[in-house]
C-alpha positions, 0 to 999 in steps of 0.5 A: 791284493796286499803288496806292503805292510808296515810294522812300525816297532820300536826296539823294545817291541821286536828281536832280531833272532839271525842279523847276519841274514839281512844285507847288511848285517842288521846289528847296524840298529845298535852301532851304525849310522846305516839307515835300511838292511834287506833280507830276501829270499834266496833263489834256491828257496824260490827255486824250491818253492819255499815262501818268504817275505821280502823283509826290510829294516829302516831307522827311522826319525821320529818325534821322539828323535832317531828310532 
């Protein structure tokens, strides 16, 4: 069983279509110094039974510098 995948993307290769679902907000890739926003299911969407990935987002430092 799979438990983690990374994706390593850069700002160019992916579109975040709802910011405001991710704890906190995920507009921070552009404006802020804050590094991780999470966005998981909710529990009436457990409690529905819907599936949903637990998603991460992470500024990261690469060799190119912050990423």
């Amino acid at each position: 069983m799979i438990d983690t995948i990374v994706f390593n993307l850069t700002k160019d290769q992916f579109q975040i279509i709802q910011p405001d679902k991710f704890q906190p907000c995920a507009t921070f890739l552009s404006t802020s110094n804050t590094m991780q926003a999470k966005q998981n299911p909710t529990r009436h969407e457990f409690l529905k039974g819907e599936y949903k990935p637990r998603l991460t987002l992470q500024k990261r430092i690469n060799a190119q510098g912050l990423f």
